[in-house]
C-alpha positions as CSV (number, residue, x, y, z in Angstrom):
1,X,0.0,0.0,0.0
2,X,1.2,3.4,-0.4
3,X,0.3,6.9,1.0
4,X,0.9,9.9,-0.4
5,X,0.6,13.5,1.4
6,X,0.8,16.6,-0.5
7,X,0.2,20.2,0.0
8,X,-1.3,23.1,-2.8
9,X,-2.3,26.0,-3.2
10,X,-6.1,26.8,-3.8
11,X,-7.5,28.5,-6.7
12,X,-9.6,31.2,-5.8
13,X,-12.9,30.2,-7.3
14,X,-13.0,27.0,-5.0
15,X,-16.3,27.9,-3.0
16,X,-17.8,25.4,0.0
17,X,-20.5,24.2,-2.8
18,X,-17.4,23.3,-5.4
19,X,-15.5,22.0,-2.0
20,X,-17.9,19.3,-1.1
21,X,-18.4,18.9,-4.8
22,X,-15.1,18.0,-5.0
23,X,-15.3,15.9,-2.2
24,X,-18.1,13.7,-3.0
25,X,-16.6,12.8,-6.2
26,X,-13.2,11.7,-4.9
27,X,-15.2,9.6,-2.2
28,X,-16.7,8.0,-4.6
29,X,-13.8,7.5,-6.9
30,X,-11.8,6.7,-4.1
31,X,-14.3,3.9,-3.1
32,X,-14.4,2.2,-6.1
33,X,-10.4,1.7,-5.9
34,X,-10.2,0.9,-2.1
35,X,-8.5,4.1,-1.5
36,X,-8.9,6.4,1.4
37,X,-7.8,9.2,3.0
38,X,-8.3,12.9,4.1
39,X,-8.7,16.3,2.5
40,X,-7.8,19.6,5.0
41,X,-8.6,22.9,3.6
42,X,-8.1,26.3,4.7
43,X,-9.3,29.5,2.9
44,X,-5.7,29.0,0.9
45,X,-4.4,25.9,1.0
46,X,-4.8,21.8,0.4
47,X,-3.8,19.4,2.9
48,X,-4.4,15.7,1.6
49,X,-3.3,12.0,2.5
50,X,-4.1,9.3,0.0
51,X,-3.7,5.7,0.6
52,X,-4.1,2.3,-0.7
53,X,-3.0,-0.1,-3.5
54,X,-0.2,1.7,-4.7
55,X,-1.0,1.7,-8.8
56,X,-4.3,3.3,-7.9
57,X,-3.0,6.0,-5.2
58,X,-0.4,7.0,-8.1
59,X,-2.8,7.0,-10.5
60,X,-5.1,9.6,-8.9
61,X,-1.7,11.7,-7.5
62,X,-1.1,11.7,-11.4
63,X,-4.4,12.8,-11.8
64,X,-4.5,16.1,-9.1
65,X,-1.5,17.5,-10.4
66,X,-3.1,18.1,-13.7
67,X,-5.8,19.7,-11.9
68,X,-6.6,23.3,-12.2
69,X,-8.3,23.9,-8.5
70,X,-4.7,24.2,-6.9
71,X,-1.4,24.9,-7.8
72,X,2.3,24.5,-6.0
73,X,1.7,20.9,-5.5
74,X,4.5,19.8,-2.7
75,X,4.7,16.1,-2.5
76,X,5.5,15.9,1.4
77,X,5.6,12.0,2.1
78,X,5.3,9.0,-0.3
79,X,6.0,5.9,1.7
80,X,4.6,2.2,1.6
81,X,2.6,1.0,4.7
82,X,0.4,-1.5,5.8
83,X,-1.7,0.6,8.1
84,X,-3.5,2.4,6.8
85,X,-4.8,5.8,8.9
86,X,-8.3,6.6,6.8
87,X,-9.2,3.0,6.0
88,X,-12.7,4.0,7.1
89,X,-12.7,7.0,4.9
90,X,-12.7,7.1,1.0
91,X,-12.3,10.7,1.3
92,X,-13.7,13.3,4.5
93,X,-12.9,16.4,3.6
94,X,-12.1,18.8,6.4
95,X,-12.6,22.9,6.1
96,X,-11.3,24.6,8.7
97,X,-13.6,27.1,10.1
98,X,-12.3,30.7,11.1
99,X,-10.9,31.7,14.4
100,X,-13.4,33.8,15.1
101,X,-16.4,31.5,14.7
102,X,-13.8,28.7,17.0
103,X,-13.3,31.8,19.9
104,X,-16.7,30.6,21.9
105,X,-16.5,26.7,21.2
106,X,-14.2,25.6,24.4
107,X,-13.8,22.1,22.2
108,X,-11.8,23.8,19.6
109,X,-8.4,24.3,22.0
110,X,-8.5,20.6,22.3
111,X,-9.4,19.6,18.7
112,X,-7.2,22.3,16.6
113,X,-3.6,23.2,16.0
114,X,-2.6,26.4,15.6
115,X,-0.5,24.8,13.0
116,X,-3.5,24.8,10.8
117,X,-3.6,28.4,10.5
118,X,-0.4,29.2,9.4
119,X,0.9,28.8,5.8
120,X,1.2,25.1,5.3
121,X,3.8,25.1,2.7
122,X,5.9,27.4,5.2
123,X,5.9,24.3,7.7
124,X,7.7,22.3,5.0
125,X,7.8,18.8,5.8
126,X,6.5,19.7,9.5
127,X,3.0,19.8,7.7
128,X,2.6,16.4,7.1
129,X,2.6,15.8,10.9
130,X,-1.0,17.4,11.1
131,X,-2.4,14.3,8.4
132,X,-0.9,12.0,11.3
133,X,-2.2,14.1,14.1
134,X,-5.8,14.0,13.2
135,X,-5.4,10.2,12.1
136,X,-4.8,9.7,15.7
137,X,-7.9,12.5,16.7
138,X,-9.9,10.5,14.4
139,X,-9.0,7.1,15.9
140,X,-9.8,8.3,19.3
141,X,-13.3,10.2,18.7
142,X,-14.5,7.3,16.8
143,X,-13.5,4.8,20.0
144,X,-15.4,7.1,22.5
145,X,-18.2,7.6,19.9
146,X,-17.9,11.3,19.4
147,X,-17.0,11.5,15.6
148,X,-19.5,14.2,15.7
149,X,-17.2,16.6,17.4
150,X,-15.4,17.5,14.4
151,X,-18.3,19.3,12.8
152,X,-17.8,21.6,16.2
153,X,-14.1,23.0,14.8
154,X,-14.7,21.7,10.9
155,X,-17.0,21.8,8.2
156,X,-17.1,18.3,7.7
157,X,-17.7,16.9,4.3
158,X,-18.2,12.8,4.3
159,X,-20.2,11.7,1.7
């Protein structure tokens, strides 16, 4: 299996509808080649992790670089495994909601980074360690039952 993290740059006509456009049809790409994974997204930038049989994750890495919603693709990590973090997921996408909506929601010190509001290509490799981070968020909401939680820090896009 391989995963693949990358960062990008977001055009500027990406609205939320085109967002969870977007993710609905990689979930159900993704799906139909047993791959998973997460897309983060700030008002900026692209944060995905890919992962699965390793002819199907390159095929749709090949695939996003050709397309025209980002630019400044930055392959981070490309590394075989055999656990896989988002096996549950085809594709959650993840919009980060602003600061100022977070400031009253006392979950959001515990959920967030403050790594996810800085320029993620200015964290260089660092950034990748926020895909692992949130595998490990994910892993534990889902034992205690309280998924749900995200949508308190995230606009949370699962199809």
């Amino acid at each position: 299996m391989l995963r693949l993290i990358y960062t990008s740059v977001r055009s500027s006509g990406l609205d939320k509808v085109a967002f969870e456009q977007l993710c609905e049809n990689a979930s159900r790409n993704n799906m139909a080649l047993d791959v998973g994974g997460l897309l983060l997204s700030n008002d900026l930038e692209f944060m995905q992790c890919l992962e699965g049989p390793t002819e199907a994750v390159a095929a749709i890495y090949k695939k996003i670089v050709r397309d025209s919603r980002h630019s400044d693709i930055r392959l981070l990590v490309s590394e075989t495994t055999d656990n896989l973090l988002f096996a549950t997921w085809s594709m959650l996408g993840l919009a980060i909601k602003p600061q100022s909506v977070l400031s009253s929601e006392p979950i959001a010190y515990t959920l967030l980074d403050h790594r996810l509001y800085r320029p993620w290509k200015s964290l260089g490799i660092g950034a990748a360690d926020l895909i692992y981070e949130y595998a490990k968020v994910k892993a534990e909401l889902e034992k205690a039952g309280e998924i749900g939680l995200l949508d308190k820090v995230f606009d949370v896009y699962q199809p």
